[in-house]
N, C-alpha and C positions, 0 to 999 in steps of 0.2 A: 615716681617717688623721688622727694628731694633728697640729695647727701650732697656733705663737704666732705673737703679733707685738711682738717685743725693739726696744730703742730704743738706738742708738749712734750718736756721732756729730753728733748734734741729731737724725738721720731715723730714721724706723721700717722694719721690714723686714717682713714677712712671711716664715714660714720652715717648713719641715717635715724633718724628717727624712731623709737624704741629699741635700738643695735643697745647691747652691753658689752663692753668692753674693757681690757683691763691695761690700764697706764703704769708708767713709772711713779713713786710714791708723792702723794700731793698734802699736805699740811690741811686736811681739808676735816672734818668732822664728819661721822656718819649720818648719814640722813640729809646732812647738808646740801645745798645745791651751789653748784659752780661754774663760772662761765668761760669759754677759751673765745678769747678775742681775735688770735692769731687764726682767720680762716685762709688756707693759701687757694680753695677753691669750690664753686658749689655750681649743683647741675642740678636742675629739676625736669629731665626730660628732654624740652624744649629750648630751654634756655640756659647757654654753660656761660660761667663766668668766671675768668683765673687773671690771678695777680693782685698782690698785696694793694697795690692803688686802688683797684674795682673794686676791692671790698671794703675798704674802709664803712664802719659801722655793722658789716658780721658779726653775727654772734652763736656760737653755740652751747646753749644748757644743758647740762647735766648733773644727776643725782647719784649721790655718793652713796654705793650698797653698801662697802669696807671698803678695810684696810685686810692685803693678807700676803704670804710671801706665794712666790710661784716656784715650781719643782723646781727640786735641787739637780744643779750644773755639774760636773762634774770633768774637771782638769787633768787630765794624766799626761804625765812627762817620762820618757823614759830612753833609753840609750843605750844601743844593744850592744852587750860582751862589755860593760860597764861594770856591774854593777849597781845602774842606777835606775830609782824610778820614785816618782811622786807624786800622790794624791791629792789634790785640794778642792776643795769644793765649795759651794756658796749659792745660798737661795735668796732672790733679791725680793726686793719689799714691793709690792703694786698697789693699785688704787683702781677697784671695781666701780666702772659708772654705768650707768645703764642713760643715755642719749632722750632727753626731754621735748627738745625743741630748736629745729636752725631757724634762724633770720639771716635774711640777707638785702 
């Protein structure tokens, strides 16, 4: 079975073919399809190939299920025989794709 591993976002994914996966938030419309150009590497078995020169003209498609935030993070700060302590917290936004098609 073929997979790369595409880079969005700053992070890498790992991905194969009908994989769903959820990314940093992408400008992208639901239902849409979108493609990451950036493959840094793809195996199908037999044949592995890495590094951004070998692949030039990779591509991997994917279709956009949503948009949705992922559980909420939760920051605690605290300082003992202070007095002190704080809560902050923050649910960030991702972008659900569920994996179409590699070329390579």
């Amino acid at each position: 079975m073929a997979y790369a591993i595409i880079k969005t976002g700053g992070k890498q994914y790992k991905v194969a073919e009908g994989d769903v996966i959820e990314v940093e938030k992408l400008a992208v419309e639901t239902g849409a399809e979108t493609t990451f150009s950036e493959v840094l590497f793809y195996g199908d078995g037999s044949r592995v190939t890495v590094g951004a020169d070998a692949l030039k003209g990779a591509a991997v498609v994917a279709e956009v299920l949503g948009q949705k935030k992922a559980p909420k993070v939760i920051a605690f700060k605290y300082r003992r025989r202070k007095g002190y302590h704080r809560t902050v917290g923050h649910r960030r936004k991702v972008t659900q794709l569920k994996i179409k098609s590699i070329t390579a």
